[in-house]
Every structure is written in C-alpha cells, then in structure tokens.
C-alpha positions, 0 to 999 in steps of 0.5 A: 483494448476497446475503451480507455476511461479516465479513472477516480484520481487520488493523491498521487501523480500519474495516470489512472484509468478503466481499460475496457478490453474485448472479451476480458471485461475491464482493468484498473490501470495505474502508471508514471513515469520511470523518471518522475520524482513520485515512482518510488511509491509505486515501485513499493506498491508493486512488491506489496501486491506480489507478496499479498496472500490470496486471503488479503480483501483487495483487488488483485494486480494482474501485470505490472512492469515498466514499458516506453519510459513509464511504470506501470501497474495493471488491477482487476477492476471492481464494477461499482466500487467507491470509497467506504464512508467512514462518517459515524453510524455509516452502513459501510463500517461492518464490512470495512471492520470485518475487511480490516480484521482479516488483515492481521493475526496469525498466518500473515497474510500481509507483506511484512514491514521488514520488506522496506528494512533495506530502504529505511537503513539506506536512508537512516544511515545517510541522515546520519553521515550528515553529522548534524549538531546535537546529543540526539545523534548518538542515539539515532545511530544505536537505534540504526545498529539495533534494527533488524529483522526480528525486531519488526516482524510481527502479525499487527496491521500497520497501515501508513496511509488507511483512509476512506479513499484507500478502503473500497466498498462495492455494496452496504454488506461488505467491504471488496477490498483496500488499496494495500499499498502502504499495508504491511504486518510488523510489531505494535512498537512500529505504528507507536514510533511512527506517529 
C-alpha cells in the first residue's frame, strides 16, 4: 500500500477507504470491528458478494476476512464512481433501470433470499418464546412453521435497502454497479409482507 484515503461514508460505522497500492491500482476497503454491535451487516454483506454471479453490475470483492480483532472487506474500486441521481428526468436513470433489470429473472444471478432463512427463524422463534399476550401469536407461530425454502425461492429483485447512495454510476450512459448487500432474489409475496 502506497496511500490510504478516507473514503465517501455512508450510514453504517466503521472505517472506509481508497487503498493506493503499487502496481495494483486502488481498492475500496470496508472494515469494523469483530466485536462492534454493527458486524452483523457486514458479516451478510460477505456471503452476499461470494454467492454473486459474474452477471451481477456491482463492483466485485477481492478479500474479505477477519484480522487483529476487525472484519474486513476488500472491493475493486471504481475510478469516478458516485451515487446515481435519481431526481426526475436525471441522465442517470437509463443506465440504473437497465442495471436494475439485469438483476432478476431467469438464470439468478442474485443470491437468494432463503440464505438468511436460518437467521430470520433463529430470531422468529426467539420472539415467540417470549410469550407476549394477544391472539396474534398463534399465528405467528403457524407462519414460522410453514417457512421454508421453497416458499421463498424465486427470480423477483428484493432489495431491502436500494437507494441512490447504494446505486453507483461512473458516466451518464451506464450504471457500474449497486452495492448488493441487501440484493437477494425470492418470491413477490416477500418484498409485499416486508414493507
């Protein structure tokens, strides 16, 4: 590494920064704290970009890992990237549609939605053994019991967090990519009972 430049920050804590190293050109480094109450998304974020297909539009991770106590993700950084603007009649909505559209349908090129199955009965189920008063428990715990596999697996774009800071554009013609941590592919039935 030749230089280290502190980097566009977006909501999330930790550290984030442009990695000049010789020969190689620069990285985009990402990184927090094993410890930190906030490692949880970045831990998901991880095992979204290695199920990513190579048809994805998003900057790929070259190293990821966990060293001195921190996790740490490692990106190609995109020379003249920015957030798209979204604002109405902006030059940059074609290439973000067409990013976008990319992202579903046959073939899945997304990781899929069921990879936080395991995670999202963990907690249902530990919501559930508090035994909070009122009818709606019962049918809390019939839906937990019919979750499965098969009914989320599907070829729909669900994106939990897609705003402008997490959709990046490096020319008016063409959107480089989404930061597709929160990208996965499921059922249409999901993003309805998510809102």
């Amino acid at each position: 590494m030749v230089k280290a430049e502190s980097a566009e920050r977006g909501i999330m804590p930790g550290v984030a920064a442009r990695l000049h190293t010789e020969g190689r050109g620069s990285v985009f480094l990402k990184g927090i704290p094993a410890n930190d109450h906030a490692v949880r998304p970045y831990r998901r974020e991880r095992a979204a970009n290695l199920a990513l297909a190579p048809s994805v539009p998003a900057p790929r991770m070259l190293w990821s890992g966990e060293c001195g106590g921190w996790v740490l993700l490692v990106f190609e950084f995109i020379d003249g990237a920015r957030s798209a603007d979204l604002s109405p009649a902006s030059p940059d909505l074609p290439g973000v549609l067409d990013a976008l559209s990319r992202l579903g349908g046959t073939g899945g090129a997304l990781p899929s939605v069921t990879m936080n199955l395991e995670m999202l009965q963990e907690r249902a189920t530990a919501l559930l053994a508090k035994k909070l008063d009122g009818p709606q428990w019962g049918v809390y715990a019939e839906a937990i019991a019919a979750l499965s596999v098969e009914s989320l697996t599907g070829e729909i774009l669900l994106h939990y967090d897609l705003h402008a800071g997490n959709l990046l554009t490096a020319s008016q013609e063409t959107a480089r990519g989404f930061r597709a941590k929160a990208a996965r592919a499921g059922r249409t039935w999901v993003t309805h009972r998510a809102r």
